[in-house]
TIKE-373519 format. One record per atom (N, C-alpha, C): z, y negated, x negated. Coordinates in steps of 0.02 Angstrom, whole numbers, plus 50000, padded with zeros to 5 digits. Each point is the difference from the previous one (the first is absolute). Example, Ala and Ser with C-alpha at 12.3 -4.5 7.8 and 13.67 -1.06 7.14 Angstrom:
2
503905028449340;500004994150045;500004994049955;499644994750018;500034994149958;500374994550039;
//
This chain:
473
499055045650955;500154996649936;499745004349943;499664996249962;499705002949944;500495001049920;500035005249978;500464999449942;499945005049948;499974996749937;499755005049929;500735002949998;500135006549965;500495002349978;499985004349942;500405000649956;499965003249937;500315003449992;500045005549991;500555005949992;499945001149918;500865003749991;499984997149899;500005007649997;499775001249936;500005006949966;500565005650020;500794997150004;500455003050014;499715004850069;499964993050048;499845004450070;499465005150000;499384995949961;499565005050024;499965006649973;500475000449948;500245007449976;500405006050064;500244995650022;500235002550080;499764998150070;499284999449990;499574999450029;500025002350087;500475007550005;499925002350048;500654993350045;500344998749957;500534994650053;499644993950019;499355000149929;499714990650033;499615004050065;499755003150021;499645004550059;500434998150058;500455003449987;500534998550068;500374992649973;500224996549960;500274994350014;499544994550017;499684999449931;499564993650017;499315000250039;499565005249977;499225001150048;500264998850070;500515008550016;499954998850081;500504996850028;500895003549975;500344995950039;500215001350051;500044997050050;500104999250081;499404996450025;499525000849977;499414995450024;499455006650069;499754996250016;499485004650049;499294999749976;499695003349994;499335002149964;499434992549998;500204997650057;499714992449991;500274995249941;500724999549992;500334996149976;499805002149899;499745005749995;500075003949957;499574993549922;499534995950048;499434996049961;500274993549980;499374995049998;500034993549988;500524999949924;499945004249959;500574999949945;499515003649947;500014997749925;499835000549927;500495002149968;499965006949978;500535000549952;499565001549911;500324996749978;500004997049922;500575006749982;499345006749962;500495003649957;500145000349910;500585001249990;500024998849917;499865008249988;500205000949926;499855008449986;500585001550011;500045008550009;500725001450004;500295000949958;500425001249999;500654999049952;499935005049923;500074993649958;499755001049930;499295003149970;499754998950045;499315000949975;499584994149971;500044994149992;499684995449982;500495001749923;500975003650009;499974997749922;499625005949969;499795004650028;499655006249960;499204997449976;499664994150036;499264997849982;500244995449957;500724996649993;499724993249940;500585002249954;500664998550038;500535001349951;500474998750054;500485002549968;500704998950069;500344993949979;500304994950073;499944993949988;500624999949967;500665003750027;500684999849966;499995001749925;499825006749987;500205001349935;499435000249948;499344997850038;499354997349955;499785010149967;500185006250021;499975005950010;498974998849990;499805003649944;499094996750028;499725003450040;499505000550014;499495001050073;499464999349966;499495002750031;499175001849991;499654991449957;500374994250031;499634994249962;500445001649935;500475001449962;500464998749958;499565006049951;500095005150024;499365006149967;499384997149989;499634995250024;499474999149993;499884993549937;500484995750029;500054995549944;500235000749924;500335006049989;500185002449929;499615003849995;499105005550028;499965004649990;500265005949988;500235002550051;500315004150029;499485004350020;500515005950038;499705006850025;499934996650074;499774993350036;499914998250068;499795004550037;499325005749987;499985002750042;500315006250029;500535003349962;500365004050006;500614996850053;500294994049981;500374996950033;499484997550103;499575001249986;499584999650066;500025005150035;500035007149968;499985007250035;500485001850009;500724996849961;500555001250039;500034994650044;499934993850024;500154995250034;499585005050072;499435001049986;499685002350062;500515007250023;500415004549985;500245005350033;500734996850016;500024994549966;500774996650038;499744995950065;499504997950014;499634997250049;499995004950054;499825008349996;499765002750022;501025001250026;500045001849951;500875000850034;500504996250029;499534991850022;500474996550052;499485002850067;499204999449986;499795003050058;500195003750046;500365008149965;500225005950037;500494996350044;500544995149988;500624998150027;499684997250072;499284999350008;499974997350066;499435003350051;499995007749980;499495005350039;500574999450049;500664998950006;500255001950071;499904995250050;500124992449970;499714997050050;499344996350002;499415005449987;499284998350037;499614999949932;500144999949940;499604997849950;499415004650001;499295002349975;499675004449980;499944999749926;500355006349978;500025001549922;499314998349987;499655003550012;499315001149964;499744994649996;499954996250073;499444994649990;500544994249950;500415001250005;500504993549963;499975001549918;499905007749980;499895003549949;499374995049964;499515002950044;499264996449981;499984993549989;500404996350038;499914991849987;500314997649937;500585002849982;500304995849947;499685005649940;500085006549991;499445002549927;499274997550004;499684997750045;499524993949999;499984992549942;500714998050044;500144993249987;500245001149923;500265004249980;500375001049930;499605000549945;499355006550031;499465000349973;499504993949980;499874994250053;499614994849989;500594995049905;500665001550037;500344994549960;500115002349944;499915007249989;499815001649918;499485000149953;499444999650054;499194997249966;499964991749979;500444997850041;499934993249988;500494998249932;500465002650000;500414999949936;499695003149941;499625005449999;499855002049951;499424996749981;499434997650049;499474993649994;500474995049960;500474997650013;500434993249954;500055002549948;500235006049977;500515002749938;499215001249944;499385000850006;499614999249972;499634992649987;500094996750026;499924992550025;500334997049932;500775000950012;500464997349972;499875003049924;500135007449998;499705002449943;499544996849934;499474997450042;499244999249971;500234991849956;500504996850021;500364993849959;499504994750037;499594998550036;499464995650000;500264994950070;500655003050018;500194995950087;500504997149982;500354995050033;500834995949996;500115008050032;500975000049985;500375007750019;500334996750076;500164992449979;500525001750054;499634997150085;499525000149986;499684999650052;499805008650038;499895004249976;499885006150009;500555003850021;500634999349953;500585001350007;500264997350080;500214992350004;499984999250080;499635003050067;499465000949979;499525003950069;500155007550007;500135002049935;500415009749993;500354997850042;500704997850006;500734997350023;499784997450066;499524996850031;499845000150063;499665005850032;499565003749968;499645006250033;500875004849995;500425001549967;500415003350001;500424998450054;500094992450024;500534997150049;499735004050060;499514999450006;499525000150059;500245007450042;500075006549950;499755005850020;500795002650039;500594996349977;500595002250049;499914997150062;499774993750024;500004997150070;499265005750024;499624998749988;499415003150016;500175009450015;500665003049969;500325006950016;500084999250047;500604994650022;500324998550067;499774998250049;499594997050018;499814994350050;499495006950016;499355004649955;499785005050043;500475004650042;500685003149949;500205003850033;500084998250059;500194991650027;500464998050038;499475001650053;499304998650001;499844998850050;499595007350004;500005006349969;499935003750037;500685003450041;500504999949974;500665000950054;499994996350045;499794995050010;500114994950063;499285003150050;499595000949980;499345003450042;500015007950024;500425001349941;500245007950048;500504999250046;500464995949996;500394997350043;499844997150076;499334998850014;499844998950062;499954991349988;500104995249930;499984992550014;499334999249951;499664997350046;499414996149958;500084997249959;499885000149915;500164997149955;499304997749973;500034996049936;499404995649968;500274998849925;499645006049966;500114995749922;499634997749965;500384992349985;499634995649981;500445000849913;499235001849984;500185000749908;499694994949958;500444997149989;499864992849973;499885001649909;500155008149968;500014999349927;499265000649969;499455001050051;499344995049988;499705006449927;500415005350014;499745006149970;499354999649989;499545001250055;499415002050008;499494994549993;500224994649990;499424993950020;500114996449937;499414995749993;500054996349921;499674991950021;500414998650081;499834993950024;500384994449973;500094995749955;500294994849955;500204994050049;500585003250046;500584998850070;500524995949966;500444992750005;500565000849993;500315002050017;500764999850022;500595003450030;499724998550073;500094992550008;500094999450073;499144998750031;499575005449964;499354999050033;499945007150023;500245004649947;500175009950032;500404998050053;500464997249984;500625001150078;499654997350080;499754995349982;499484996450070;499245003750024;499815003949948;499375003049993;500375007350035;500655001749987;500205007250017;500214997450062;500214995250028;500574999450074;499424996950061;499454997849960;499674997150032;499535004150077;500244996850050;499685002850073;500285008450005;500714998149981;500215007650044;500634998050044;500015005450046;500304996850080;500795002649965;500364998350013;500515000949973;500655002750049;500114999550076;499805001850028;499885008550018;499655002449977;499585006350016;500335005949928;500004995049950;500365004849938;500405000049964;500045001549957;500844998249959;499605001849924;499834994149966;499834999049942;500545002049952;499885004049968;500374999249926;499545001049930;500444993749969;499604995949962;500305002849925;499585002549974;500225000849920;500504995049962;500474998449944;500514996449975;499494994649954;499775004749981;499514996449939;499504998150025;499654994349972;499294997650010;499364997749954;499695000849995;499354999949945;499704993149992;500354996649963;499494993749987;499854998149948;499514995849995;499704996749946;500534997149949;500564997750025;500404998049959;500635001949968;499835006450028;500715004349981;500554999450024;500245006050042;500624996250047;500475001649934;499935006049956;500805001049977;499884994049927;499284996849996;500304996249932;500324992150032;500235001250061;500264994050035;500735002250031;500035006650017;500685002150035;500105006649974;499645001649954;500285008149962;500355003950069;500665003349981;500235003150062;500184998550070;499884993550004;500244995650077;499295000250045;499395002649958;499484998750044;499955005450063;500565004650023;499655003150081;500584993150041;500354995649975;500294994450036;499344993350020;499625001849941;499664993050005;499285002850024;499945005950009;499475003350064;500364999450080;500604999349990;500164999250078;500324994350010;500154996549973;499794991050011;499324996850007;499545001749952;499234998250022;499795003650073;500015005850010;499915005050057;500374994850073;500584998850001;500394994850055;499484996149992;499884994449953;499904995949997;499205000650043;499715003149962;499345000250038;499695003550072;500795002750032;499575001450061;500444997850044;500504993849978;500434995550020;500475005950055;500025003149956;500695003450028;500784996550028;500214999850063;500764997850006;500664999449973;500085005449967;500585002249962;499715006849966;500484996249923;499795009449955;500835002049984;499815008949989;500475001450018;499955004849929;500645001649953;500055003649953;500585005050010;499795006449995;500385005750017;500175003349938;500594998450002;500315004049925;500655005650010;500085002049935;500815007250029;500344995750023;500304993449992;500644996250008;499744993850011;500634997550046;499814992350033;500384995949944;499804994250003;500074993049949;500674997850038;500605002949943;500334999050007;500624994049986;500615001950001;500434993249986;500155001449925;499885007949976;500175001849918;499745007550013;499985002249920;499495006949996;500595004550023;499795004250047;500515005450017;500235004249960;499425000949965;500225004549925;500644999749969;500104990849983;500544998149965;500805001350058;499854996050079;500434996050033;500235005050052;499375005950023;500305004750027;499524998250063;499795006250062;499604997150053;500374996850049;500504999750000;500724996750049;499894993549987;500084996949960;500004995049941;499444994650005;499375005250002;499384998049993;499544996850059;500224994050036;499864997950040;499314994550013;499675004150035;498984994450015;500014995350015;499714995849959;500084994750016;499744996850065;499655002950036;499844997850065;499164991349994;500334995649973;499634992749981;500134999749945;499544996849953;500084994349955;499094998949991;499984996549930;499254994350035;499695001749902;499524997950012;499655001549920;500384997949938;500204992750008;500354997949929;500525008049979;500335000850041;500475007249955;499555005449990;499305002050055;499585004649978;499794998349922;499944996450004;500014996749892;500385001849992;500694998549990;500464999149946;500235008649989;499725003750060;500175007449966;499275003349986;499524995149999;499605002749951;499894997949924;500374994649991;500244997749949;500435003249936;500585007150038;500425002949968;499875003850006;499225004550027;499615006750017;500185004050045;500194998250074;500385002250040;499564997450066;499125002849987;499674996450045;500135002750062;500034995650066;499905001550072;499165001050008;499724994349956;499315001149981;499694996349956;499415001749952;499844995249952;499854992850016;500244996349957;499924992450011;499264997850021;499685004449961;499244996249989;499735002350073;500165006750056;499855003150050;500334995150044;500354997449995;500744998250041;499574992850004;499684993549950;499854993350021;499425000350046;499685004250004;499294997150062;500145000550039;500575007750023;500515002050079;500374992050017;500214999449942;500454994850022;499874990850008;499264999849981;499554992850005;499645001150070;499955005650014;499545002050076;500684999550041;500685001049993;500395000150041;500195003850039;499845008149963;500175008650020;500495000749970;500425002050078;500595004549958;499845004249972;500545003649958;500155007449978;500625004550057;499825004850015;500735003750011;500005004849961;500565002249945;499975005749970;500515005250058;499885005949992;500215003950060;500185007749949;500585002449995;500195006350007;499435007850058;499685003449933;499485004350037;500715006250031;500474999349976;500485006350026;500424997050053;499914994050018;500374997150057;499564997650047;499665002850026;499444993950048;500204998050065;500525001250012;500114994150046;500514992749984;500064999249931;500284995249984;499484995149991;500184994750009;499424992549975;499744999949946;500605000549959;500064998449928;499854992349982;499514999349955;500324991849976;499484994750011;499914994450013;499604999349997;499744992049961;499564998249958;499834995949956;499554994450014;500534993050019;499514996650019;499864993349955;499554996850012;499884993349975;500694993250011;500105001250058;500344995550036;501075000649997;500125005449993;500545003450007;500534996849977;500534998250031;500764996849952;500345003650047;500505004449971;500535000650036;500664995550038;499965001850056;500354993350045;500645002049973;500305003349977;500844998949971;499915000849910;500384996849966;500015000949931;500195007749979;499525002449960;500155008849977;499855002349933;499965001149961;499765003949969;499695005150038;499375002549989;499455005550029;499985006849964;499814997949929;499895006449928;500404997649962;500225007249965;500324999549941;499475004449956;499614997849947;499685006649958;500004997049941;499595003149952;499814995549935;499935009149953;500144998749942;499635006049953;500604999949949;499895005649967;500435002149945;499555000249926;499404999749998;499285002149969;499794990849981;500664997649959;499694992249965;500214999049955;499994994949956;500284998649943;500064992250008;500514995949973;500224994049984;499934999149902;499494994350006;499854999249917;500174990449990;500324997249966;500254994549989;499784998349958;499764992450006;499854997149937;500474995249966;500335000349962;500474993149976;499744996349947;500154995550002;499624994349950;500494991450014;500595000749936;500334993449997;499644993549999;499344999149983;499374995550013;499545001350041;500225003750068;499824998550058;500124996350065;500754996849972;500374994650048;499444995150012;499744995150035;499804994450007;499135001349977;499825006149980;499254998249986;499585003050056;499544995550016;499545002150067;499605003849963;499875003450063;499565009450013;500035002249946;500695003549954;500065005949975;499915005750043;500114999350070;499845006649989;499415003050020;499524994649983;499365000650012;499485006149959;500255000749950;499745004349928;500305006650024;500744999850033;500015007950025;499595002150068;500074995550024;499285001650089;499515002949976;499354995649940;499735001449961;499875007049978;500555001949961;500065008449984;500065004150046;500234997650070;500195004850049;499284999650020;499584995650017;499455000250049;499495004549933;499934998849960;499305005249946;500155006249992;500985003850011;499925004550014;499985002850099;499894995750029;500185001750064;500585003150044;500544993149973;500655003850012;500484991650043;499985003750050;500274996550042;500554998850010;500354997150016;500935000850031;500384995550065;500555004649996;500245001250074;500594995650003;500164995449951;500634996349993;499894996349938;500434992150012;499824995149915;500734997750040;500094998849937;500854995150001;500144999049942;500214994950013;499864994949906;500834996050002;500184998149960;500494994349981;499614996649930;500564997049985;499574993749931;499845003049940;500105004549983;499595004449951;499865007450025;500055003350032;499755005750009;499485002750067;499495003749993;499685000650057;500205008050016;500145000950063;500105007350032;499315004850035;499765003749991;499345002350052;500315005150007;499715004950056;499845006250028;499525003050027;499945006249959;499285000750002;499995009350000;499655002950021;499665008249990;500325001749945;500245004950019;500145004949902;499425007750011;499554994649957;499335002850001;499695000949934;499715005849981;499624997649899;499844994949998;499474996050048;499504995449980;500494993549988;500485001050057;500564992749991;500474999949926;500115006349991;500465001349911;499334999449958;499475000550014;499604996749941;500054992249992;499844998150063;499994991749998;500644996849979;500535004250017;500694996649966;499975001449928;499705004949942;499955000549939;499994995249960;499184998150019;499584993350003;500314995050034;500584998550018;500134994850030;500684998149960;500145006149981;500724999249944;499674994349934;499395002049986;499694995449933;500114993050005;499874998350054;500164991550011;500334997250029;500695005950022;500544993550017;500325000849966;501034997350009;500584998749940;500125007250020;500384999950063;500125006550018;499935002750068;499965008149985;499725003950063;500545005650014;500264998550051;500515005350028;499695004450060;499845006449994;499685003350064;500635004750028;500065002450063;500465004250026;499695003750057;500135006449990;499815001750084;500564999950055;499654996050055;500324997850069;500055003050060;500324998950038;499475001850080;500354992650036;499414998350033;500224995550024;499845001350109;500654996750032;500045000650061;499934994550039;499735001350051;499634993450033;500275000650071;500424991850035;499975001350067;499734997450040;499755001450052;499164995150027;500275000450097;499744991649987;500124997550078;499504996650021;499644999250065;499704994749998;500474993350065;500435001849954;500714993150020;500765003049983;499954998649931;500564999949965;500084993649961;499884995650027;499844990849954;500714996050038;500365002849996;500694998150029;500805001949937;500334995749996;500625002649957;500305005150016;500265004549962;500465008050027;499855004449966;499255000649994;499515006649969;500094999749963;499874997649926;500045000849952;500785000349970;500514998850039;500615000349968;500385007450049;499575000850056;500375007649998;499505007349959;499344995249984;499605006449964;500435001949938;500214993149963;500375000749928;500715001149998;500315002550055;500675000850018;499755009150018;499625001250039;499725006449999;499965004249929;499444997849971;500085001849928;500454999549970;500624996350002;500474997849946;500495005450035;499975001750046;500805004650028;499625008349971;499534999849971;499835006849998;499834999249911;500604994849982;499724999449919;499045000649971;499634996150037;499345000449973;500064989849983;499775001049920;499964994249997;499274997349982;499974993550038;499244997250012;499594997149944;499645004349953;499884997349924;499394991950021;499725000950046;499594994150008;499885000350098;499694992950002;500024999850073;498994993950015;500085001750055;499474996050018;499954998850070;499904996250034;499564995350064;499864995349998;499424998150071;499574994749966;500254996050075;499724993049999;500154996550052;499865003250065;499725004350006;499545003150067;500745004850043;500355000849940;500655004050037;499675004250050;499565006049944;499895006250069;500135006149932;500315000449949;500155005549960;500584998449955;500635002849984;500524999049955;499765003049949;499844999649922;499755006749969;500505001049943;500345005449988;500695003449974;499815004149929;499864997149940;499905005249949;500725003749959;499995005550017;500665002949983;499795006549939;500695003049978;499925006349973;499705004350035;499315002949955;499525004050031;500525006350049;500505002249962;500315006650023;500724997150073;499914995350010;500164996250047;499725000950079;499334999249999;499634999750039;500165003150062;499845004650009;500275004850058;500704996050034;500434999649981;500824997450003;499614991750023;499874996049976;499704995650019;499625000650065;499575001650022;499445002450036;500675000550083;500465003649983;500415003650051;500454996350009;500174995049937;500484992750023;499874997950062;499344996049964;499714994650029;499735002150077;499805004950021;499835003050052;500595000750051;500525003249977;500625000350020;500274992950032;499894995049968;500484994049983;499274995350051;499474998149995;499594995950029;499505003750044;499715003550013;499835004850028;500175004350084;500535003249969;500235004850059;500814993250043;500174994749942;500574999150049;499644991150042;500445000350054;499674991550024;500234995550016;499854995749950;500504995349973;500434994150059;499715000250061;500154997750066;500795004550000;499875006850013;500535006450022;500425002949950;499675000149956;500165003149931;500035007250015;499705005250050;500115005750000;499185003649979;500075005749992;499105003349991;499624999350082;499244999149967;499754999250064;500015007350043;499795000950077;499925006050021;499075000449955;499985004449993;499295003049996;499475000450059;500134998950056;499744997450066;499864992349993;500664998050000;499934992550009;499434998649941;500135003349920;499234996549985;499355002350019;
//
């Protein structure tokens, strides 16, 4: 059986456990093949090339785009490079030659930046076209760290490895995405080696001005897709669970074992991806599972994501959602009875590119939820000008996801949950599809929420009413 797999930054920072968990395993030197692994960079290094995604902290594109000291920020990026290297001379790496490859690669990606920064300079080019291709040559150079190191540890190791470097460094062949990926996979026995495939990929059309940070997901969805791989498999620190352990505790925090794409949405919806949406529809129109799998547990299943999936007893599956939103209201006493008012606010939301995660209306007022983000408090500024009135608040809102919770009970022990722990429900949402409850509460709530609802739909079953064994799921 043929199968892509992706290991996430976390792991491959602990690289020596994906060695023994996921490469070998319990497998026998035969068994070792027929498998693609799809690597991301390791851990926080993509936020040191653009910007860090949590706290927006800048990175080498952020220096470059204000004129900055970028290349100073390059000569330290290269000895922090050099100082995840050392972490893996014990098991098999070669400093030197691993030395040479990436002050190479660093070297090429500062000629090319400084070629732009005169470019841009000279006033005579569009910026943000130049600007995007910096931000892709920068994406490029953390997968392109990893995926060499990987495969000279795997070759000192005694396993035939193959890297296939899809960031198209060296060549100025005008490839889309999925013409590098077929042009790179094309007539190798698979079989015989163990490909690993760079995160990023070089095309004509720009993977990140289509998936910005989701694109080493949507290199290993095209990658399945095109060498019709069986099942793909995503290896992360932690399995996809019933709630974040962080909050609920690892006791608590129970894998979900099944559920099917519609909820793979709805927690990418509240930024709580299993995997990006846009990676996640071709897997799921071809009719490939996903299993996401725990790299520190490998002999567990972990979960797995299908097209087809309903759970044969009514459950709640996840409890997640975010603390990181805001609730902004529009009221307007001459909005009772008039069709598409709230057409003029969509309007404002779509020119600044601001989406949302919840609408709930009565006869004069509209409710959204949305990012508490600058670009979104700009668009609400400008959006204060033309209505009666604008009430904004910051929220967090909690979400509980089944794919078969469309039955009476749920929703009156979710709000009996919340209500015994004094959290009261400032707005609510579901849609006929009955596969998400969505809970907007006091932002400083959240957590307490999160551990309700988990507690209460989650861990007890509603057949027994006792907690499940952790076996039995």
């Amino acid at each position: 059986m043929l199968t892509v797999e992706k290991i996430g930054g976390t792991s491959m920072s602990k690289f020596g456990d994906c060695l023994n968990n996921v490469i070998r395993g319990k497998r026998s030197p035969d068994e070792l093949y027929n498998r693609i692994f799809v690597v991301s960079a390791y851990s926080n290094v993509t936020n040191w090339l653009l910007e860090h995604k949590k706290t927006g902290e800048p990175g080498i594109y952020t220096k470059f785009l204000h004129n900055e000291d970028y290349e100073a920020a390059f000569d330290t990026l290269c000895n922090r490079l050099l100082e995840i290297n050392a972490r893996f001379e014990s098991i098999g790496l070669d400093l030197n030659e691993a030395e040479r490859f990436i002050t190479f690669r660093i070297k090429q990606a500062k000629n090319y930046l400084s070629s732009m920064y005169r470019v841009l300079a000279s006033g005579y080019v569009e910026k943000s076209n130049i600007l995007l291709a910096a931000r892709e040559i920068l994406a490029s150079l953390g997968e392109a760290h990893s995926a060499w190191n990987t495969i000279n540890i795997l070759n000192n190791n005694g396993i035939n490895a193959t890297f296939i470097d899809l960031c198209g460094f060296n060549d100025s062949e005008p490839l889309t995405i999925d013409e590098r990926i077929h042009k790179a996979f094309d007539n190798i026995d698979f079989s015989k080696t163990l490909c690993i495939a760079t995160g990023y990929t070089k095309g004509t059309e720009g993977i990140m001005r289509a998936f910005d940070r989701g694109y080493s997901e949507v290199t290993f969805s095209k990658i399945t897709i095109e060498v019709k791989a069986e099942e793909a498999i995503i290896h992360k620190e932690f399995h996809l669970s019933s709630a974040d352990p962080n909050i609920v505790g690892l006791k608590k925090s129970i894998p979900v074992g099944k559920t099917n794409y519609i909820i793979a949405d709805q927690l990418a919806d509240v930024g709580m991806e299993a995997i990006h949406p846009k990676a996640a529809k071709p897997l799921e129109l071809a009719g490939v599972k996903i299993r996401i799998k725990n790299t520190f547990e490998p002999e567990h299943p972990g979960t797995v994501i299908s097209r087809e999936y309903v759970s044969p007893e009514p459950k709640v599956e996840i409890v997640s959602g975010t603390d990181k939103v805001i609730a902004f209201e529009v009221h307007d006493p001459l909005m009772v009875g008039e069709v598409g008012y709230d057409l003029k606010i969509l309007e404002q939301m779509k020119r600044h590119n601001v989406s949302y995660i919840l609408k709930s209306t009565n006869a004069n007022s509209i409710t959204m939820i949305v990012w508490d983000k600058p670009y979104v408090h700009r668009m609400l500024e400008e959006l204060n000008l033309h209505v009666y009135q604008l009430t904004v608040k910051p929220v967090a809102i909690v979400c509980a996801m089944g794919s078969n919770i469309a039955l009476p009970g749920f929703l009156a022990r979710a709000s009996k949950a919340l209500a015994e722990k004094g959290i009261n429900i400032e707005c609510f949402g579901q849609s006929l599809k009955q596969v998400n409850m969505q809970f907007v509460i006091a932002r400083e709530c959240y957590a307490d929420a999160v551990i309700a609802l988990n507690d209460e739909l989650c861990l007890q079953n509603p057949t027994r009413g006792h907690l499940y064994d952790s076996a039995e799921q």
